[in-house]
C-alpha positions in Angstrom: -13.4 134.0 18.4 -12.7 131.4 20.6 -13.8 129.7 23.5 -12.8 126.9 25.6 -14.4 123.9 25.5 -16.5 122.8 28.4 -16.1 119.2 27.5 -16.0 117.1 24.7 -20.1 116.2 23.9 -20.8 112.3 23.8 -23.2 111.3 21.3 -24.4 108.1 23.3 -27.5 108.4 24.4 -28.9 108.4 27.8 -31.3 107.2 30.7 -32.7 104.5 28.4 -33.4 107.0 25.9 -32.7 106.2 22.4 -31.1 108.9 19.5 -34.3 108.1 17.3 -36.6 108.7 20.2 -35.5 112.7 19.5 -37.1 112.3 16.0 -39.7 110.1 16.0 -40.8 109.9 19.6 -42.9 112.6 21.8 -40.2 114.4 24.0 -42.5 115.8 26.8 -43.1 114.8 30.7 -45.8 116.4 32.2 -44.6 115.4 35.6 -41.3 115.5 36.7 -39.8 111.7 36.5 -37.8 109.9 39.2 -34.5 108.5 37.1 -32.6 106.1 38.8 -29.3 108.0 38.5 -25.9 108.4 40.3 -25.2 112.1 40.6 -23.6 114.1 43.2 -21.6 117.3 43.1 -20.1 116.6 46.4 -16.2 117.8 45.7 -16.6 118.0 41.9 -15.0 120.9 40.3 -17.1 123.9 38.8 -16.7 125.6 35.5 -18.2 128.7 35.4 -19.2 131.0 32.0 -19.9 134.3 32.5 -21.6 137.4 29.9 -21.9 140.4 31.2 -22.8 144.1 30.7 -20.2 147.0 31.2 -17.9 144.3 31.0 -15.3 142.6 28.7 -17.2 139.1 29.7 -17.9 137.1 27.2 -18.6 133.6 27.8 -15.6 134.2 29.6 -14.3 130.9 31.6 -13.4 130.6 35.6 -13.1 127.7 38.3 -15.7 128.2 41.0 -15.4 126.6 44.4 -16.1 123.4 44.5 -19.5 121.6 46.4 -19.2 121.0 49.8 -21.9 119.4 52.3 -25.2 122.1 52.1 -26.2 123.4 55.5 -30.0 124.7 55.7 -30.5 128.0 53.8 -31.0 131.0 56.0 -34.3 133.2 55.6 -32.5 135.9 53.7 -30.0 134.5 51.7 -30.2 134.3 47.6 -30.3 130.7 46.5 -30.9 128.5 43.6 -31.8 125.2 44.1 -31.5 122.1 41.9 -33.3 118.4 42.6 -31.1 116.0 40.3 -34.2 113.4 40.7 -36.8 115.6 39.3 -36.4 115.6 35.9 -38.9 116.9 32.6 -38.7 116.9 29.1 -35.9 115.7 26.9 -34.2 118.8 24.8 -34.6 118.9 21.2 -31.9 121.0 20.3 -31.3 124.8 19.9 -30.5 127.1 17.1 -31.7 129.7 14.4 -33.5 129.9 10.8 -31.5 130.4 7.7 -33.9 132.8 5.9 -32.8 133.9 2.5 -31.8 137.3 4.1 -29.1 134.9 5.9 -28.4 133.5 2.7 -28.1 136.7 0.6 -25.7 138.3 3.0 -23.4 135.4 4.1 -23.2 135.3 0.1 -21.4 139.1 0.0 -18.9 137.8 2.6 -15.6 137.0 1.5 -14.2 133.3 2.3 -12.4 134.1 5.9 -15.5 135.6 7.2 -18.0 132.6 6.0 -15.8 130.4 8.0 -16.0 132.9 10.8 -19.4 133.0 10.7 -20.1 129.1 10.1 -17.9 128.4 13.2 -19.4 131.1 15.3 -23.2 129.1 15.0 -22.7 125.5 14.5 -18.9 124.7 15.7 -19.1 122.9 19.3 -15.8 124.4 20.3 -15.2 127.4 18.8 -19.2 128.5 18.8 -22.0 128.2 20.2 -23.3 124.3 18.6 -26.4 125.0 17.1 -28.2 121.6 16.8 -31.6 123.3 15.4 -32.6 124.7 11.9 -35.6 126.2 10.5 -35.9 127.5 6.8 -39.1 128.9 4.9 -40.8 127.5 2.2 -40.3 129.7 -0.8 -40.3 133.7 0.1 -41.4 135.3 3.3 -40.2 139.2 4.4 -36.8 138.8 4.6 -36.3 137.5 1.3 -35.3 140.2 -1.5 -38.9 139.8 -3.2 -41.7 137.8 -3.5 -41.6 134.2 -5.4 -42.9 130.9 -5.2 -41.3 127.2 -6.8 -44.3 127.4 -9.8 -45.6 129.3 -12.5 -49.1 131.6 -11.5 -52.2 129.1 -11.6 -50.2 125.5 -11.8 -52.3 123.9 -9.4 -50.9 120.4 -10.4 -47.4 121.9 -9.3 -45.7 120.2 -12.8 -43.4 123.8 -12.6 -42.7 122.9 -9.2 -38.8 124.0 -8.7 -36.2 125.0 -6.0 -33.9 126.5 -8.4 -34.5 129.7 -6.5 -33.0 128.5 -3.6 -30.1 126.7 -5.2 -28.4 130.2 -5.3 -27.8 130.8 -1.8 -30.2 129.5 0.4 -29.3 125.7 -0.4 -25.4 126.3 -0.4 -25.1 128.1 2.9 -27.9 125.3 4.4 -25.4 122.2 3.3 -22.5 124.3 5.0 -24.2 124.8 8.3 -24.8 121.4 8.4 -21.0 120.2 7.4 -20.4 122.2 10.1 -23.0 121.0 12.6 -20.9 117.6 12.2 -23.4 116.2 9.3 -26.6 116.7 11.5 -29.3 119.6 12.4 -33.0 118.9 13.2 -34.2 121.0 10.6 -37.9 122.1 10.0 -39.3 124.4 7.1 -42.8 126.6 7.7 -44.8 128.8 4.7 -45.5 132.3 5.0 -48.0 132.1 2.4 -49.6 129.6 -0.2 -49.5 131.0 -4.1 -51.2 133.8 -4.6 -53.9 132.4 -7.1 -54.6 129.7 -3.9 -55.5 132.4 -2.2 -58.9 134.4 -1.9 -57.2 137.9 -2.2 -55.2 136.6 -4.8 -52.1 138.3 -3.2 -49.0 136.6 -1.5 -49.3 139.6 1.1 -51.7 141.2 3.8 -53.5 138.2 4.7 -56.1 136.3 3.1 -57.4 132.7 3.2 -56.2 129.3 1.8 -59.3 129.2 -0.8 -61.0 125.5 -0.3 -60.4 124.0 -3.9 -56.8 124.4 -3.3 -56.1 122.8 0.1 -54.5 119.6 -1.7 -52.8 121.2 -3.8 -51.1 123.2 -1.2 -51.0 120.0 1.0 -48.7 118.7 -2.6 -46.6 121.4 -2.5 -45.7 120.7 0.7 -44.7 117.5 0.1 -43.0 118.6 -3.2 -40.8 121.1 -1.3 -39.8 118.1 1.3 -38.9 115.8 -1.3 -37.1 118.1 -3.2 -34.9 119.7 -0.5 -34.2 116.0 0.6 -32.9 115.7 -3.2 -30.6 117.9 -2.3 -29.2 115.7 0.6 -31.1 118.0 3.5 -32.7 116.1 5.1 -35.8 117.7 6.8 -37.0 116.7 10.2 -40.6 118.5 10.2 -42.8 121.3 9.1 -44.9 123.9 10.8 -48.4 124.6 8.9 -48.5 128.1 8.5 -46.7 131.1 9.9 -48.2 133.7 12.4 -51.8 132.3 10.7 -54.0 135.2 12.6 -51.5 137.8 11.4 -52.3 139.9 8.3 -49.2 141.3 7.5 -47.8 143.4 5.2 -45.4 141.0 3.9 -46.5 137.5 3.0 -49.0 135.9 5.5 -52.4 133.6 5.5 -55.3 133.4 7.8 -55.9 130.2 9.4 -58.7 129.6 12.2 -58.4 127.2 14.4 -60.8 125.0 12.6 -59.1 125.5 9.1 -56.2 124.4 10.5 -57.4 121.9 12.2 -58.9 120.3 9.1 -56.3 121.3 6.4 -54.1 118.7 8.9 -56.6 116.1 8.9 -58.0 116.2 5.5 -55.1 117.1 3.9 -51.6 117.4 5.1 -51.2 115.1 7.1 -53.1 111.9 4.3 -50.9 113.6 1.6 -47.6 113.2 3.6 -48.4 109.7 4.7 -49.2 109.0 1.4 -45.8 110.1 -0.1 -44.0 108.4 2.5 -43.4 110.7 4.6 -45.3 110.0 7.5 -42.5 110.7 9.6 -42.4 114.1 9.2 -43.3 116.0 12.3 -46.2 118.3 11.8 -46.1 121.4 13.8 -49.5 123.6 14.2 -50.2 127.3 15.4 -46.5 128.7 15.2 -47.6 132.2 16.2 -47.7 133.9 19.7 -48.2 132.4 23.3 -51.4 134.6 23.5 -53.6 132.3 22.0 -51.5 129.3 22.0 -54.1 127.6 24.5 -57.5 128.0 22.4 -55.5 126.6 19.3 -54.5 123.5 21.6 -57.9 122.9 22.5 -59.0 123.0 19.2 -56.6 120.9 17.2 -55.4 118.8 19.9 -59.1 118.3 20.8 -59.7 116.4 17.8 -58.5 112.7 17.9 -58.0 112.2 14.2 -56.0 115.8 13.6 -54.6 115.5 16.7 -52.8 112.0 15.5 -50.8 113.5 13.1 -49.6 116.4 15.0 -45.9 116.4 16.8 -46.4 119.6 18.6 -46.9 123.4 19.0 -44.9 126.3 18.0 -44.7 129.5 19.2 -43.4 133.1 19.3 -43.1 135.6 21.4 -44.6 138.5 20.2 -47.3 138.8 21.6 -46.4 142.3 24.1 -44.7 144.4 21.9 -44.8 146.6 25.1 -41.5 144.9 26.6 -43.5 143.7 29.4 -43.7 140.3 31.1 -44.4 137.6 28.9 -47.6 135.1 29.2 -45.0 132.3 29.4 -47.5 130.8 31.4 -49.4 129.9 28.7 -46.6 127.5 27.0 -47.5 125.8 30.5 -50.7 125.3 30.8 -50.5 124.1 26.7 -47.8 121.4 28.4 -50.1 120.7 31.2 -53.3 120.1 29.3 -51.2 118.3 26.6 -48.9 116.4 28.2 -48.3 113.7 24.8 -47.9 117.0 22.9 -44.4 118.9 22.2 -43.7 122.4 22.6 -41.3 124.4 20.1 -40.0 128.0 20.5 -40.1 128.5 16.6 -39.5 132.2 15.9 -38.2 135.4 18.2 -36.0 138.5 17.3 -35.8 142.0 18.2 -37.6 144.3 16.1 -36.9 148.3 14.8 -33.4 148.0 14.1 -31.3 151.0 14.7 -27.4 149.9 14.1 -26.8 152.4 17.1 -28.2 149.6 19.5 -26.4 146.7 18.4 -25.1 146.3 21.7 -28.5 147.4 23.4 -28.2 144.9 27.1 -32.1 144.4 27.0 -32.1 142.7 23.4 -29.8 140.0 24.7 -31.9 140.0 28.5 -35.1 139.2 26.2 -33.7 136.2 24.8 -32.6 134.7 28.5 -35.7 135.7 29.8 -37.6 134.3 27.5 -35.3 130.8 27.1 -35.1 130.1 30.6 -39.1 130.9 31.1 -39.8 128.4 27.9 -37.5 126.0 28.8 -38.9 126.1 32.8 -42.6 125.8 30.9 -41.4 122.3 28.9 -40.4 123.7 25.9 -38.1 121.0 24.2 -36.2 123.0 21.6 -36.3 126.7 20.7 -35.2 128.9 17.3 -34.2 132.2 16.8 -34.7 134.1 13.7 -32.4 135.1 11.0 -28.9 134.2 12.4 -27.5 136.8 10.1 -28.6 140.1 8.4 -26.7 142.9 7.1 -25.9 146.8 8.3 -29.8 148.0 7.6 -31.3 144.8 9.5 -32.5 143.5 5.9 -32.3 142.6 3.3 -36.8 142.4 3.7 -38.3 143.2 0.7 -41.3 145.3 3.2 -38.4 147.3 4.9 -39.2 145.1 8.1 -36.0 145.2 9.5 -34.8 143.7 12.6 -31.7 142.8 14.6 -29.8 139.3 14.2 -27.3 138.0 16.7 -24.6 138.8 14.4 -24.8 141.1 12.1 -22.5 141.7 8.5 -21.3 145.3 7.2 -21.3 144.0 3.6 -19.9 147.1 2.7 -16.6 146.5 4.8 -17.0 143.0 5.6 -17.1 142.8 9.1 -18.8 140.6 11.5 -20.8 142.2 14.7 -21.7 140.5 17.3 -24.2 141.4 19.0 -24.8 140.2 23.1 -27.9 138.4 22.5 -25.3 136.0 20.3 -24.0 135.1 23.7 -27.1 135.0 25.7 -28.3 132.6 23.1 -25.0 130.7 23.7 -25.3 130.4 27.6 -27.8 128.0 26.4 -27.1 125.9 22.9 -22.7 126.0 23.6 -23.9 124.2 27.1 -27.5 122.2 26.6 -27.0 119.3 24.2 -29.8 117.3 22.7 -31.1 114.6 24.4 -30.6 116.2 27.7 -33.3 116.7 30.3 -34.8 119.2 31.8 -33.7 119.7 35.8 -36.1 121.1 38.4 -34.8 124.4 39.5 -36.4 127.6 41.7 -34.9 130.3 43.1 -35.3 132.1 46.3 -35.6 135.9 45.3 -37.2 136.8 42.0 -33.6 138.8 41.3 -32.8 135.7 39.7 -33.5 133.4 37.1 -32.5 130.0 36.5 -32.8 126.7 34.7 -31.1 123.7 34.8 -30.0 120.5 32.7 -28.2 117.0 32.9 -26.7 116.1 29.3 -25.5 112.7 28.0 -22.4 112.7 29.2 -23.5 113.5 33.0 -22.6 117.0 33.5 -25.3 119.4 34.6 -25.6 122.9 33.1 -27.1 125.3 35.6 -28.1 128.7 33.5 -28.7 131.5 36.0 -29.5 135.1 35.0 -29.5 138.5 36.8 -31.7 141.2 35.8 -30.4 143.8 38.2 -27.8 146.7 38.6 -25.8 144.8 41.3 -23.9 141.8 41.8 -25.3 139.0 43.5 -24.0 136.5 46.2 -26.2 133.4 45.5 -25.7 129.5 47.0 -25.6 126.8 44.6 -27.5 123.7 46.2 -27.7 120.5 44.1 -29.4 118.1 46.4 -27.4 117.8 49.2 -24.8 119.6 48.0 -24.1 123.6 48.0 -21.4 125.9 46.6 -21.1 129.8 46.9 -21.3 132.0 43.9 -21.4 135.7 42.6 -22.9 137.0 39.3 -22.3 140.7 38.3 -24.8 142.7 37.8 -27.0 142.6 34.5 -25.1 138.6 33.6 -25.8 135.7 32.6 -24.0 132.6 33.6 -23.8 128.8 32.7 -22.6 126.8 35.5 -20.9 123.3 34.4 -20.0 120.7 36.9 
């Protein structure tokens, strides 16, 4: 696979913005910030990257016309408009989890097809440049079986080991991140403590974090950190618990509000700062946007939790209907918030069926959903397992689900599925350190969201839900340019 190169990405930071600031500094705007910057389209040439259904598109390159001087927009014509000067929040990065299911399956491929693979995710040029990285913390559903890093009941973690993951996990990690260039923000979440921690004594269906082991699971946090960073990984941050009002079949823990809230303050976040690893950015709630906002209240309510808390993670399962979205939500959490820092941390498409791999509405729900998260001040945002094989698995509770590319492990092909591209539309084109552009468009037919990255280019990402083509104007301040997007498309306009 290959694709051309929309330009070659510049590392040097921007708009007095420093490289560290994307690590250790809060990357949200609640209002939109008047930069003192020299853009202007007028005459500038237009790259254009197209994906669309019924169609051999496929991030598939073309010249647009170029800007000329923008006359007023007539009542019924479609337009999207971008304001240069308004900007938001600064872009964490974009990406996917390696999961041991990734791991397991990447492991049955033979050499040709890991490189494939390793290029297609985290190669600028020839993939989509993932930037972002999330891994669990000892099993969750798609691993093969349960397991934690200690023997049953060794609640002063002396047992603690990560040999587990040395197998696969850990090598494919390392080579997505030679790959990456040497660099991805990467963050690690638990799907459940130890069983004996727990007051059903089980790793599955729930239960509750059992109060005489909250710093010992606040240890094996820090354990896992320091042990993965042994390994020359280094990790960026950690999310508390998984889905923590979901009692799943596979392995999951309750945690209220409050619990959470005070596992943080009491626990978590003194033991980190007390291994010297203060720096680690602590994510909360990392479950859906449905009750993202009483979870804020809560948690961010409280000064001294609060303090050691980066941001928010989410999901977006909340309508398993296929219906709008409370994207809203991520918004109001931004508004109320505004010192706080929103993560899209998990989102895949459930009930696999290899008949649908290339099912249009899968890949529609990702650019729905990124270009509503991103418009809400989302800063970075993860997909699930980047890879699973021909069942959707391997998940040890026959949870299977679809991946952007998929692997026939018995014939060793790769399968790419469209919400690959989709997902690309986005990560090939929006760099960290970039900022957020205000955008709106004038008929709901569209969607659109737009971003200036360090090297000065904007990327305008404009979607199109419908069974026709669509002649839309382009106005970037004063500027305007004509384009058309086929029906049921997604495009990512460079210039």
């Amino acid at each position: 696979m290959k694709f051309t190169p929309v330009y070659i990405f510049s590392f040097l930071c921007f708009l007095s913005i420093s490289c560290d600031d994307t690590v250790k500094s809060s990357t949200s705007s609640d209002t939109a910030e008047e930069e003192a910057i020299d853009f202007s389209a007028k005459g500038k040439p237009i790259t254009i990257y197209t994906t669309a259904n019924s169609t051999a598109l496929r991030l598939a390159v073309s010249e647009g016309p170029v800007f000329s001087d923008a006359e007023q927009p007539l009542e019924k014509e479609v337009s999207v408009f971008v304001e240069p000067k308004k900007m938001f929040q600064t872009i964490l990065g974009i990406g996917g989890a390696i999961t041991d299911a990734s791991a397991e399956t990447f492991a049955k491929l033979d050499a040709t097809k890991q490189e494939e693979l390793l290029d297609a995710y985290y190669s600028k040029d020839k993939g989509l440049g993932y930037t972002l990285l999330r891994t669990n913390i000892h099993s969750c559903d798609f691993s093969s079986g349960s397991y934690t890093y200690i023997q049953e009941g060794d609640s002063a973690l002396t047992s603690f080991s990560i040999a587990h993951d040395q197998e696969f996990r850990i090598p494919m990690i390392k080579k997505a991140l030679s790959r990456a260039g040497g660099s991805l923000v990467t963050y690690v979440s638990p799907w459940s403590p130890p069983a004996f921690m727990k007051s059903n004594k089980n790793m599955l269906q729930g239960g509750t974090l059992l109060p005489e082991y909250y710093q010992s699971w606040a240890n094996y946090f820090v354990k896992f950190i320091q042990a993965y960073e042994e390994e020359n990984i280094p990790i960026w941050g950690l999310t508390v618990q998984n889905e923590p009002m979901a009692k799943q079949t596979w392995e999951s823990c309750i945690f209220s509000s409050e619990a959470e809230r005070d596992f943080v303050k009491n626990y978590l976040g003194p033991a980190l700062e007390k291994s010297g690893l203060a720096e680690k950015n602590i994510v909360v709630w990392d479950h859906n946007r449905d009750l993202m906002d009483q979870r804020a209240n809560v948690i961010f309510g409280d000064p001294e939790a609060s303090k050691y808390i980066w941001g928010m993670g989410f999901h977006w399962y909340e309508d398993w209907s296929g219906g709008d979205q409370l994207y809203e939500n991520v918004g109001k959490v931004q508004e109320s918030y505004p010192s706080k820092n929103l993560l899209f941390t998990e989102g895949c498409n459930d009930r696999f069926d290899a008949a649908k791999y290339q099912f249009w509405p899968n890949a529609e729900r990702y650019g729905k959903s990124m270009i509503n998260d991103f418009n809400n001040g989302t800063v970075g945002w993860t997909d699930w397992n980047i890879l699973l094989d021909e069942n959707g698995g391997p998940n040890h509770v026959g949870n299977f689900c679809f991946a952007p590319i998929h692997a026939d492990t018995r014939t060793g092909e790769l399968i790419y599925t469209p919400s690959y591209y989709y997902i690309g539309h986005f990560s090939k084109f929006v760099r960290p350190q970039a900022k957020r552009v205000a955008t709106a468009v004038s008929r709901s037919t569209l969607l659109s969201a737009s971003f200036l990255n360090p090297d000065g280019k904007m990327a305008t990402v404009v979607m199109n839900q419908t069974d026709s083509s669509i002649s839309y104007n382009l106005y970037v301040g004063d500027q305007r340019t004509r384009i058309e997007i086929p029906a049921h498309a997604i495009q990512t306009v460079v210039y």
